[in-house]
N, C-alpha and C positions, 0 to 999 in steps of 0.2 A: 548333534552338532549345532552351533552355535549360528544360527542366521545374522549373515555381517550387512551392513549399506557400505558399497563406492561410490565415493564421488569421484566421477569422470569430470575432469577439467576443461572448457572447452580452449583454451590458450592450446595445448597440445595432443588432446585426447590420450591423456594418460589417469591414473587413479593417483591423486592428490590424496583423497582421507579416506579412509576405511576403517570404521565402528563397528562394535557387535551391538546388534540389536536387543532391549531388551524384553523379557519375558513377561509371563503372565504375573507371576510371584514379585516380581523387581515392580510392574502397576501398581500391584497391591502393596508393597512397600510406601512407595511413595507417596501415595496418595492418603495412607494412614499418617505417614510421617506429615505431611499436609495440616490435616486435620489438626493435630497436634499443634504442630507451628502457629499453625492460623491464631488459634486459640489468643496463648501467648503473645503473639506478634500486635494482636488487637487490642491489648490491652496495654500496649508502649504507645505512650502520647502522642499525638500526629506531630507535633514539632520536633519530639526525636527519632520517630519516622523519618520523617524530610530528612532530617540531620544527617541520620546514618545512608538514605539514597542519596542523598547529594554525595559524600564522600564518594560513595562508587561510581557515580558520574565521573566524578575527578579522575579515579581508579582508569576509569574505560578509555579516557580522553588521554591520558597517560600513555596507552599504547600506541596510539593514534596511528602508529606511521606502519606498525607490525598486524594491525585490523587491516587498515587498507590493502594492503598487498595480497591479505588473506581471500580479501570480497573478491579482486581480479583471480585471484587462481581460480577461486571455488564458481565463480559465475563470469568472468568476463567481461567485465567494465576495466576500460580502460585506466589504467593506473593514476591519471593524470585528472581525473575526476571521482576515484574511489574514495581520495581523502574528504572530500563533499561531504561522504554519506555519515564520517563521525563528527563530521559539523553540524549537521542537521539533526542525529542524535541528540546531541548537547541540547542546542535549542529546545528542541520537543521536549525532552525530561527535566530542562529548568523552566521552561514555561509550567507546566502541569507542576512542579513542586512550589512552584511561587504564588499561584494562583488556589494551590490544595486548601488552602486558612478559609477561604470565603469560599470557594465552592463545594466544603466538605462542614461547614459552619450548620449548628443547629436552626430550623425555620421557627420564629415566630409567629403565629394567625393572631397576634394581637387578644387584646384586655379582655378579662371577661370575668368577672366579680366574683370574688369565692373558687377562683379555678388556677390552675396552671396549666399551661397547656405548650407542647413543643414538639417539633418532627422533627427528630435526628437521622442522618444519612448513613446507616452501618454496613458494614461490609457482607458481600455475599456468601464468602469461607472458599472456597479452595477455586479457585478458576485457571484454565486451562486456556495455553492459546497457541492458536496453531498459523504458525507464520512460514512463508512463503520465500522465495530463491531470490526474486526480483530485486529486490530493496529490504533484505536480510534485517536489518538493524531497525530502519525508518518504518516496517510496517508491526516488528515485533513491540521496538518501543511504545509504539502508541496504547498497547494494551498493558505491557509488564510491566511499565513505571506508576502510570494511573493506579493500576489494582492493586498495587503493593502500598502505595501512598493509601489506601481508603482505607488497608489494614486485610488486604487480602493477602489468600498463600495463592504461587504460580506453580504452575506446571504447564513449562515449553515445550511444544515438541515442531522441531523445525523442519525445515525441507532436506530431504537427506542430500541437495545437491550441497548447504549451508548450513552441514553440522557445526563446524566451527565456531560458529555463532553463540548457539545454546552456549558453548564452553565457554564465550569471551563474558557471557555475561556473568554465568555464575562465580568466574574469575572476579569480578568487579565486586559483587555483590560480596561476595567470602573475607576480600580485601580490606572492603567498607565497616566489618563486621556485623552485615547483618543475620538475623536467627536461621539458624542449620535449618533445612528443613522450610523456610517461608518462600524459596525458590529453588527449585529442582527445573531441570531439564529429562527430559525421556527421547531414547534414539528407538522409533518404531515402526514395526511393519503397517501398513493401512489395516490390517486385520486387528491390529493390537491398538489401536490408535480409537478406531469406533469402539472397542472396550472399554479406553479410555471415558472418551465422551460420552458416552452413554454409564456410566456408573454412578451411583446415584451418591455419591460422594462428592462429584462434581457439580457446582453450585451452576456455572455458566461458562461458557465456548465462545473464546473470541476468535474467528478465521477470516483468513485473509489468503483469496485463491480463487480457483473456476466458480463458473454456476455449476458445474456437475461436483464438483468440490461441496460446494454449498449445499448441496439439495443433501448428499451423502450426511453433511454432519446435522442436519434438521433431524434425518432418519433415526441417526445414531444418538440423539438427546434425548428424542423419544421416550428411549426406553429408561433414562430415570430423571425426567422430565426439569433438565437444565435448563434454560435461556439460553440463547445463541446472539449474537451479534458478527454481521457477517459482511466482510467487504469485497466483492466478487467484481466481475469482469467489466468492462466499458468497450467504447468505441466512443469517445469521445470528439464533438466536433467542434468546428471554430467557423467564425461569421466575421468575416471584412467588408463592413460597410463603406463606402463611398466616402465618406467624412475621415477613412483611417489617417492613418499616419503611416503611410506604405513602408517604409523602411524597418521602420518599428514591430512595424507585422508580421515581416519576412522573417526579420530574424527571430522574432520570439517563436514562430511555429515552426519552423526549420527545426530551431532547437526542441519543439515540444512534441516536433512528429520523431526525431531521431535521435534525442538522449539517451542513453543508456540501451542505445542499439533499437529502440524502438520499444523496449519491453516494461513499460508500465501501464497499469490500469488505468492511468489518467492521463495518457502522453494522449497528442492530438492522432486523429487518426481519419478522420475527414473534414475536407475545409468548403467553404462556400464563400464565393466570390462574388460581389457586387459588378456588374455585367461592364460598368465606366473603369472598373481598376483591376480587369480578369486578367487580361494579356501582361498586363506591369506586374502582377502581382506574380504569377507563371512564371516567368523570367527570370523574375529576381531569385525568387526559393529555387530555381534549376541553379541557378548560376551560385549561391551560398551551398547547395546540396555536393556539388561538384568538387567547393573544397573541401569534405572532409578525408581526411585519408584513413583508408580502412588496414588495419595489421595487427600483429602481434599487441596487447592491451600491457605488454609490460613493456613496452617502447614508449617514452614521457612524451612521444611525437604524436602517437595514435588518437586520433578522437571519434574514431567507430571501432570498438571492438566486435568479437565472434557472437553471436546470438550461443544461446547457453547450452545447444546440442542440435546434432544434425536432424533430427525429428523436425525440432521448431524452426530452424530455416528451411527446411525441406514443405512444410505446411504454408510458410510466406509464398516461397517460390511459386508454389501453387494455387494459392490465393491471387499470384499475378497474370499466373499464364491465363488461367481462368478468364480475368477479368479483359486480358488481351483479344481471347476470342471471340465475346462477347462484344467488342469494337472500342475496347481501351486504348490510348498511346502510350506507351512508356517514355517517359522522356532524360531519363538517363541510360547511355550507352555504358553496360555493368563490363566493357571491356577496359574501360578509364581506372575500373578500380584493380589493381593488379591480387590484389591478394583475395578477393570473391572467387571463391573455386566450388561449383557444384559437389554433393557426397561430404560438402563441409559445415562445419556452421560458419565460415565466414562469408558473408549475405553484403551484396553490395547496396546501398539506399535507393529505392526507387518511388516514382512520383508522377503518377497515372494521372490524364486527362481523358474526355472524353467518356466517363465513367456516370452510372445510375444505380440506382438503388435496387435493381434485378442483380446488383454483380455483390460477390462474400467482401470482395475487397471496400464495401460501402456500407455491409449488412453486420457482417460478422467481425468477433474480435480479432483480429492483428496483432499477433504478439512479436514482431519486427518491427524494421525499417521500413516500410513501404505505406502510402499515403495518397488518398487521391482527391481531389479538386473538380468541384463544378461552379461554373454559373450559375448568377441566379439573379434574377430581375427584381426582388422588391425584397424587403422585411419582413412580409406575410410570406415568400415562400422561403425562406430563408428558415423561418420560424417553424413551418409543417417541414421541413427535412431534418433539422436539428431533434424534430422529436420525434422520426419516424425511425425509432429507433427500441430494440428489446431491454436498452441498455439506459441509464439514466446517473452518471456519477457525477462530471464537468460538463459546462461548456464553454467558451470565450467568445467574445464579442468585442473585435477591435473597432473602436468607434471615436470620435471626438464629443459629442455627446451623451453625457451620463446621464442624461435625465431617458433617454430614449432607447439607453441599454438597460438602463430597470427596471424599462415598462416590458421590452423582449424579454428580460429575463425572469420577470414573474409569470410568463407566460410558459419557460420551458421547464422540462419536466426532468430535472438534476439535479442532484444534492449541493453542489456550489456553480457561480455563476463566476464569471471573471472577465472582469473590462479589462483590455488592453496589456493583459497577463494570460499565461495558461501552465498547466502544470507543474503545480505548485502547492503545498501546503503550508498554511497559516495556523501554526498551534495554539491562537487564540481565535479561533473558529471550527464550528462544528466539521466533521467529517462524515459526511454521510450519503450514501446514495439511493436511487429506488428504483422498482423497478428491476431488471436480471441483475441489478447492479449490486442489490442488497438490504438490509435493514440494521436497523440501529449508528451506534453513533461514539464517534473515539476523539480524542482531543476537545480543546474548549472545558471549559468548566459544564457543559452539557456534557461530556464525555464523559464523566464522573458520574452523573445518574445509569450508566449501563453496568456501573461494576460497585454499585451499591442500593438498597433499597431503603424507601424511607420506612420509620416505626415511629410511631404518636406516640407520646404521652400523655394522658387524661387524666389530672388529680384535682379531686374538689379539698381545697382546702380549708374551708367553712363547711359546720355541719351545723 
């Protein structure tokens, strides 16, 4: 019998998509067929590379309005900011194809008599990438446009809650006419999936998920010793100094603790307060927290959808009560939000005070809406809680002062720092975190170095 994935919906807890999973022989299929592709595909000039992915750009952007509907069924973002996320596609795969001429360009080390000498950037051959439910599109793009541009072959395999996905893209890609075979998708069980990654056919593993996620695919490369690049979990915090711009603060962490229902690696998920602007600053985020209205994600009114199963709001919940007993305030009453119903995944936002760093809701990831806030008396302390942390991705720093948020943030220990913004990616900047949060590096023209390696040339040409 034929092992299927459902994806349960969390809009209505019904089965939206149901695949059959594929087998050992269908790996080995594709992964030859890879090989193959790869070959070939690297030997088509990077300008009609680009060529032919830019067309499927166009292809993707084309659907636009039949992807978005698809993100809210299979995960639950509100329909009214699902169109967002092939916006932000766009971006990220014309940034990285515009920039691919100079960041994939032969290195010169300069003159040297009687010699020729040059580093070219050539592709790794078949890379694998295993993308996540969250941000379907925006976290898979960042690997399968890059790899395909440097002249690699892909192999997807996505979150079974976001099959969909795999499909939309090989749609694009087919459309664009690029080579059979230089992008596959695979629907697979975790069993079949570490087969995957670990066969020595596989060059490098780009993932995007848990630290136990992470640690599992190091395991699984092991054994035929791929590279990995790996973008794993956060708690990410945020720092309002005294100098902010209070209004400006509210609303950008309002929005950066409760986007997309709370569920990003880089949403804010603890804040710290300068001790002159704590009470204003409390206030306000209650009072903006208050308006969202939580329901149904295919309502064009909703701007908190369901968390993406009653497991992960069930985890939130308890993340809160926890941090309540330990001498938390809640300070949203979850009876204002009529559609938050425990046994459900729809999770009403909440936003604890009174909270330390002995409590999960401070320590541990938050994959919801919930958020908690301390005081804090100076920059120095402000700076050991920003980094008293397992986790190391973002942090923001709302300040009037940029000369004195660069000095804080050479001091903390994240892959991007962010004045007076947070939660957010810049596809001409690195992406990278440290620490549980991960290694290596996607986007930017540094994000080209993980899905390619350099090879010298050394030719004397006087003897």
């Amino acid at each position: 019998m034929t092992d299927t994935l459902k994806t349960i919906s969390p809009v209505d807890g019904r089965v939206y998509v149901e695949r059959a999973l594929e087998n050992a022989a269908g790996v080995d299929r594709a992964l030859d067929g890879a090989l193959r592709a790869q070959r070939a595909w690297n030997a088509v000039p990077l300008a009609v590379r680009c060529d032919l992915l830019g067309r499927a750009v166009d292809a993707f952007v084309a659907e636009a309005s039949e992807i978005a509907a698809e993100i809210t069924w299979q995960m639950g973002r509100p329909i009214c900011h699902t169109p967002g996320e092939v916006r932000g596609f766009e971006e990220r795969a014309r940034h990285m194809l515009a920039i691919a001429p100079e960041a994939l360009a032969t290195l010169q080390p300069g003159e040297k008599p009687g010699f020729q000498r040059q580093i070219k950037r050539v592709p790794l051959g078949v890379v694998v990438v295993v993308a996540p439910w969250n941000y379907p599109y925006l976290t898979a793009v960042n690997a399968v446009l890059p790899a395909l541009i440097a002249g690699n072959a892909v192999v997807l395999k996505h979150s079974h809650q976001t099959p969909l996905c795999a499909e939309r893209f090989l749609e694009a890609f087919v459309s664009a006419g690029v080579h059979a075979g230089v992008f596959q998708y695979l629907h697979l069980s975790h069993g079949e999936a570490a087969r995957l990654m670990g066969d020595p056919r596989v060059a490098s593993v780009c993932f995007t998920g848990s630290v136990a996620g992470g640690k599992a695919v190091v395991a699984a490369t092991a054994a035929g010793f791929a590279s990995s690049g790996l973008e794993l979990g956060g708690k990410d915090p945020a720092y309002v100094r005294a100098d902010a711009n209070l209004p400006q603060a509210i609303d950008s962490l309002t929005d950066g603790a409760f986007f997309n229902a709370g569920q990003s690696c880089c949403g804010i998920k603890r804040i710290y307060v300068a001790a002159s602007r704590y009470e204003e600053f409390v206030a306000g985020m209650v009072e903006l927290t208050q308006q969202y209205r939580l329901g149904s994600p295919l309502d064009p009114a909703t701007t908190l959808g369901p968390v993406v199963r009653t497991s992960a709001a069930e985890a939130v919940r308890s993340q809160v009560r926890e941090a309540v007993a330990r001498g938390a305030r809640q300070l949203i009453d979850e009876s204002s939000f009529a559609a938050a119903s425990p046994g459900t995944p729809y999770l009403a936002p909440q936003v604890l005070i009174d909270v330390d760093h002995s409590m999960a809701i401070m320590r541990e990831e938050t994959f919801g809406p919930a958020v908690g806030i301390m005081k804090v008396a100076s920059d120095d302390e402000a700076l050991r809680l920003m980094n008293d942390s397992a986790y190391g991705l973002t942090a923001a720093i709302f300040s009037a002062d940029a000369q004195r948020a660069e000095a804080l943030g050479d001091a903390l220990e994240t892959g991007t720092v962010f004045l007076n913004r947070c939660d957010y990616l810049d596809p001409a900047l690195a992406w990278t975190g440290v620490k549980n949060s991960g290694r290596g590096c996607t986007l930017s023209r540094v994000g080209f170095e993980q899905l390619t390696r350099p090879k010298s040339y050394h030719f004397r040409v006087r003897t």
